[in-house]
Structure formats: structure tokens, C-alpha cells
N, C-alpha and C positions, 0 to 999 in steps of 0.2 A: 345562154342556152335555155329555152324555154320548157324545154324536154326533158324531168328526170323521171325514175324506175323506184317502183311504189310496189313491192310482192311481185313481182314479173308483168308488173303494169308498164310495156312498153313505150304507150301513148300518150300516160298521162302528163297532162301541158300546165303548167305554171305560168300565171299570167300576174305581176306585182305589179301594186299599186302605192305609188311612191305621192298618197298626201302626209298630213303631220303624223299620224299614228299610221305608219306602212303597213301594208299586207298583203296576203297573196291569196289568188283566185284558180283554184286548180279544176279541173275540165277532165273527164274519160267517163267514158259508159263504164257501168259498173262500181262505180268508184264509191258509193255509198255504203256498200259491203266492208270496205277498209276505213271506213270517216273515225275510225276508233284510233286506231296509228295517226293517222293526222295528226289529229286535233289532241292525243298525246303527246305530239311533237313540237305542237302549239301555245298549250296550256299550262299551267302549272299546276293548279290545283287538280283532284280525282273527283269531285263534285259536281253534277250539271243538272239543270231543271231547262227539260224539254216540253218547248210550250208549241201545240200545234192543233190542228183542227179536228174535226170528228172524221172527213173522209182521209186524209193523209195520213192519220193514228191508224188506220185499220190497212193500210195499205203498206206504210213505211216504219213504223217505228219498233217493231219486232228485228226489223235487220240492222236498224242501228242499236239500235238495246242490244244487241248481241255483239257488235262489234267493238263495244264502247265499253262492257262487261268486259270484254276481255282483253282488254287494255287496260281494266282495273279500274273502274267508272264506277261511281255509286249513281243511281238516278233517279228523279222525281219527274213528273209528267201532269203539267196542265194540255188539257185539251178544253176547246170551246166550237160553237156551233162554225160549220165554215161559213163565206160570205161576208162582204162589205158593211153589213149590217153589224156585226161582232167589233168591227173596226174604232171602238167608241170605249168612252169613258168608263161606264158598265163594267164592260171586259175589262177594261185595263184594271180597274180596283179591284176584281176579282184575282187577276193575278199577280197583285202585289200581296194579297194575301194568302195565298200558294204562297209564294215565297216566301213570307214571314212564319208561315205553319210548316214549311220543311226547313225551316234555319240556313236558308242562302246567305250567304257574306258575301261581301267586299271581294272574297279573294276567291268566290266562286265563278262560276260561270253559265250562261243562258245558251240554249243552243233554239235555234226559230225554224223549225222541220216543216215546210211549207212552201205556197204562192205567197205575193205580193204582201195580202192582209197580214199573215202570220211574221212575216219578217216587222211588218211595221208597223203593229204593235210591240212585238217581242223584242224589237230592237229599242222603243221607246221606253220600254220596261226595263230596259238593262240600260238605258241612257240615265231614269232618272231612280231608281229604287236604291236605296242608301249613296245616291246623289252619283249611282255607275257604276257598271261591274261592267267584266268582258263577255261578248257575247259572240255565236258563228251562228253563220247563214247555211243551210243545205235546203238550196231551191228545189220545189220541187214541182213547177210551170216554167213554159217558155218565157213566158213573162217575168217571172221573178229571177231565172238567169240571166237572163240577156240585159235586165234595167236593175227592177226592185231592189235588188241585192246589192247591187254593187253603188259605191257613193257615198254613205253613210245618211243619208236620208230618211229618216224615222217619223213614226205621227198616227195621231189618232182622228178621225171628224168629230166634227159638232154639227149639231141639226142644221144650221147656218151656213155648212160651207166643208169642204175636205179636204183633209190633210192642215188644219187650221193651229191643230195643236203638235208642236214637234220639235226636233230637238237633230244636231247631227253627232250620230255617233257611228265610226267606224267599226265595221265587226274586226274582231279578230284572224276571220278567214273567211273562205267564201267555200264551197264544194259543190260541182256542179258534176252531176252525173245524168247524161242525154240519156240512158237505157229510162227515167222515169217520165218520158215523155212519153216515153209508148202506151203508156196508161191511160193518157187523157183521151180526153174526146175531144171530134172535130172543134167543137166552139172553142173551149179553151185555147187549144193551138191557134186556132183564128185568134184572138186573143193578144196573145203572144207576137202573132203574125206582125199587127198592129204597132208594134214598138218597132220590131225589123224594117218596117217598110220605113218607118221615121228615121232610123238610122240612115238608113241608103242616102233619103232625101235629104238631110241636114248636113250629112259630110262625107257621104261613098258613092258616087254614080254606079261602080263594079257592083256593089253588093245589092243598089237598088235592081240594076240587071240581071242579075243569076238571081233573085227574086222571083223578078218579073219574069222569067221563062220556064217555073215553075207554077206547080199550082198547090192549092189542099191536099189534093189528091197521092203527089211524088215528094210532095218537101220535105218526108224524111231522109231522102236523099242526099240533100243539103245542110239537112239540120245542123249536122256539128259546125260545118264552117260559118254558118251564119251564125249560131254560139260566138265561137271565137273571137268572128269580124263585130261582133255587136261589142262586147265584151271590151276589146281593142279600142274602139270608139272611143267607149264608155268611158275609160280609164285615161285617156290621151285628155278628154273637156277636162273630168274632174282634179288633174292631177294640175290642171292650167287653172281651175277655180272652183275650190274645194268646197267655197260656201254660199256659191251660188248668188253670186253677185256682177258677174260679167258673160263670157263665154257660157260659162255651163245652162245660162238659160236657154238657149239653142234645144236640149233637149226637149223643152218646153213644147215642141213644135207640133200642132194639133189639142195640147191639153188646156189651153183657153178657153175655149168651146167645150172640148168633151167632158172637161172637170161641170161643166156649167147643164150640159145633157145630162150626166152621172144625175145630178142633183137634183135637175126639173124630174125626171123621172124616179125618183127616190129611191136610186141607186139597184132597183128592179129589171127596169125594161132594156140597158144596157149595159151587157160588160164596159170594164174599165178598154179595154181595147177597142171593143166596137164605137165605142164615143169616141175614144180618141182619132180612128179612123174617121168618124164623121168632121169631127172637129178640123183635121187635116185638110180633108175637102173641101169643108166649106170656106178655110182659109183661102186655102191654093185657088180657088174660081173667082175669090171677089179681086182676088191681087197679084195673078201669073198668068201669064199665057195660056192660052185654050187648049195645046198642045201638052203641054205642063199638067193641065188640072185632067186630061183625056189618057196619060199613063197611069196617073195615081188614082184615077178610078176605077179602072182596066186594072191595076197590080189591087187593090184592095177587093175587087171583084172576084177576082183570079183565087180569094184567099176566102170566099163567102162572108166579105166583112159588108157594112151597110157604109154610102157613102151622102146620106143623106136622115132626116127626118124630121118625125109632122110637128116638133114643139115649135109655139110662136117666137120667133128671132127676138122680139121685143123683150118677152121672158127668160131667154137666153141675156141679152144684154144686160139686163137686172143682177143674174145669178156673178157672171163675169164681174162685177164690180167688187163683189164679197171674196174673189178669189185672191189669193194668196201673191198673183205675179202682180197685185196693184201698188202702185206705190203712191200715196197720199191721193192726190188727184189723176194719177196718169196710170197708164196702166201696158203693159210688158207683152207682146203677141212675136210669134217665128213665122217668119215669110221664107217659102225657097223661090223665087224664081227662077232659080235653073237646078237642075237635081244634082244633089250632091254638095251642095253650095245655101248656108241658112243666115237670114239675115234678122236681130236684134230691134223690133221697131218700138218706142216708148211716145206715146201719144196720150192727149187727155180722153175720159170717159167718152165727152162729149165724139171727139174726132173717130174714136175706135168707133161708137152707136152709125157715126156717117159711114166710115169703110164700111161697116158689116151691113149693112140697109142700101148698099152701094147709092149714098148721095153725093160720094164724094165724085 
């Protein structure tokens, strides 16, 4: 039963995640106001150091500081600039010395109050600071609930390349509360969007469709279910390949390109999701049906994502080599040719330059 009762929380959905260190992923509007019960019910220790950014500090951490206070929480709080820029080594040594200046132990615990970047730093930071301590996720983007967060996937960039440095550490729990999307703005959601449309395409025709008959405009309509079914997904690759060495590269699908956009653009001119929506496209057109690449431009349109743009492919190709899915000489890309349905192709640099250049 997925369903249990949290303070007259009728809704709230528990969703476990059965890799080596288990956990669970709990889901209701609202549910940030209570993340103090939780994660008491989670933890052992009464100690957490809440590492989060400057806009999500002014927006959320007042109601979890209250929640967590009276559950009997002591806490400390790094905050750093928001943005992929922060994503780097810098920060990370900045907050290991937060840590070491509020005397976190072993037997404390990290909470990552945040999108995407704050969990994966704060996750890598509780991966390797006195060689790992427990840490929980309360997403606070469509993106960082529906992907980020769940997986145990952690990292920081290097000038050279993103997500270069990382480590997998499972949190302790996940908290996903939809009432804090309502705060974002269109892009972000777009954003967000960007991962859901991937999910559709990689392993749900249903969810790519009740997607696509939506737009920007009504998707919070949908939002929770598309939470959930992402979520489901999510949990179904990683719990079949934890460490990201067979299946779970599927998730992959669009971020070979869009890691390599991110970077041509110095991680300025596009979100982590608007790349990745580009990257999707320009997948799907060199290697699916016309049919195929005319939905998934239509569904990432529908969501004001970009499904193109002006860097040179050649330059693009370059960055792709540096990226993390290469394996010695070959290198790791996700085809759907039919939606809903993702296929694993491992080819050498050289052959991936032909697809993407269509010489092939």
C-alpha cells in the first residue's frame, strides 16, 4: 500500500526504493511543513546542517526550521549563490568547512533544501566528508523531483566538463512536496518539463500523451501525476541498475548533446533542461522517424522548451568526447525510435561525429 496518514495527511504516497541502501520517496502538497516527523522517524541522530541556495533560503527554510525545531532538531545552515556556476569545487570546499566549523560527525546528518545543483553538491558533500554521513533530499524544482533527487547520483563540474567529479550515495529519504512548485516560474517548470517529456519517451507512451495534450499553460493540472509516473520510472531503471552501467543509461536520453550545449554555452545561455530538450531533438531527427522527431517537437514546444540551436555540431562533437557516458574510445547515446520504447547505442567517437553530421 503506497498510501499511509502523516497529521491527517490523507494523500500522502510513499514510493520505496529497494537499491543496496533502501529508501523511501514520499509525495503530498504540503508536506514540507511536516518534513520535521519525517526525517525524525528517519534519523537518528538530532543534528542536521542544511545546505541550500540564496533564493530557496528565503523562500523555504523558515518552514522547515520550524518543523525540524520541533521535532527537537538543532541546526546549522550553509547557503551559497543559486545556479550551476556554484556547482564546483569552490563551493564544495567551502562546505566542508561549514561542517568542520559546526562539528558535524559521522553520526550527523546533511539535509540538500533545493533544485538539481543543491542536492548534487550537498549530496557529494555528505558522500565524501569524513569519507560519508547520511543525508535527505527536499526538492524544491520539478526537476529535482521527478530526476535529481532520486538515484543516488551526486557531483560536482570541472571547467572541462559536468558532473566529472561524483560519487553514488543514496539519501536517506526523499520529500517531495508539489504545493512548492507553485512558486517557480514558467522557465523553471519548463525545465522540469524537459526531464518528463524524457521519461514518456524512454519508457511510457501514456505519460508522454497526457503530456502532450497539455501545455505550460494547464500542467499544473497534471503536475502530481506526472510527479508520481516520473518518480515510478525512476525507481523501476535504478532499482534494475543502481550504478549506472546497463539499463539505467536510458535515462541518459537527450543529455549527450545537452551536457555538451550546457558547456559550449558556459552553462549561461541554457537551462539544464532546455539543453537537454535540444539534445533530445537533435537526437530523435538524425535517427527516427519524421513522425517521431514532429511529436517531440510539438510536445517540447507545447512546454516553451527550444528544440534546436545556433552552436557549431562540430563543437558540440568535441565537448561529447569529454563527457562522462564515453567509454575509452566509444561513446554511450539513447535512441527512441518509437515513444515510449529507448534504445542503448555504443559506438566509436569517430561513427557517433558520422550519425551526428548525418554521413552516415
Amino acid at each position: 500500500n503506497n498510501t499511509i496518514i502523516l497529521k491527517g495527511m490523507i494523500n500522502l504516497k510513499k514510493i520505496k526504493i529497494n537499491t543496496r541502501a533502501s529508501y523511501d520517496i514520499f509525495i503530498e502538497r504540503g508536506l514540507i511543513k511536516n518534513c520535521g516527523k519525517i526525517i525524525a522517524d528517519t534519523v537518528s541522530t538530532r543534528k542536521i546542517a542544511v545546505i541550500t541556495d540564496n533564493i530557496v533560503d528565503k523562500l523555504y527554510y523558515e518552514t522547515i526550521e520550524l518543523s525540524l525545531k520541533e521535532n527537537g532538531f538543532a541546526l546549522s545552515k550553509f547557503v551559497f549563490p543559486a545556479g550551476e556556476a556554484s556547482k564546483s569545487s569552490e563551493t564544495l570546499n567551502e562546505i566542508y568547512t561549514f561542517l568542520c566549523e559546526n562539528n558535524i560527525t559521522r553520526s550527523d546528518c546533511i539535509i540538500a533544501l533545493g533544485g538539481g545543483v543543491v542536492g548534487d553538491i550537498a549530496g557529494y558533500a555528505a558522500a565524501t566528508f569524513l569519507r560519508g554521513l547520511d543525508y535527505i533530499q527536499i526538492p524544491t524544482t520539478l526537476l529535482a523531483q521527478i530526476d535529481s533527487s532520486v538515484g543516488g547520483k551526486t557531483a560536482i563540474d570541472l571547467p572541462c566538463g559536468k558532473n566529472l567529479v561524483g560519487a553514488f550515495k543514496q539519501p536517506k529519504c526523499v520529500i517531495c512536496d508539489s504545493d512548492v512548485l507553485s512558486t517557480l516560474s514558467d522557465e523553471i517548470i519548463s525545465d522540469g518539463m524537459a526531464e518528463a517529456i524524457k521519461y514518456g519517451m524512454i519508457r511510457d507512451a501514456e505519460l508522454f500523451d497526457l503530456i502532450a495534450t497539455h501545455t505550460l499553460d494547464n500542467v499544473n493540472e497534471i503536475i502530481d501525476e506526472i510527479v508520481y509516473k516520473c518518480i515510478s520510472i525512476k525507481r523501476n531503471v535504478v532499482e534494475n541498475d543502481e550504478f549506472d552501467t546497463g539499463e539505467r543509461m536510458i535515462l541518459n536520453f537527450g543529455h549527450t548533446l545537452g551536457h555538451a550545449i550546457e558547456s559550449y554555452y558556459n552553462y549561461q545561455t541554457y537551462t539544464h533542461g532546455s539543453a537537454v530538450s535540444i539534445g533530445m531533438c537533435m537526437i530523435t531527427e538524425r535517427g527516427c522517424e519524421k513522425y517521431i522527431t514532429d511529436k517531440l517537437i510539438s510536445c517540447v514546444t507545447a512546454y516553451k522548451l527550444p528544440s534546436c540551436c545556433d552552436a557549431p555540431i562540430n563543437e558540440l562533437i568535441k565537448l561529447c568526447s569529454n563527457d562522462k557516458k564515453c567509454e575509452s574510445y566509444d561513446i554511450n547515446y539513447i535512441l527512441c525510435k518509437n515513444i515510449g520504447h529507448a534504445e542503448i547505442k555504443k559506438v566509436s567517437i569517430s561513427e557517433f561525429e558520422k550519425f551526428i553530421l548525418n554521413k552516415i
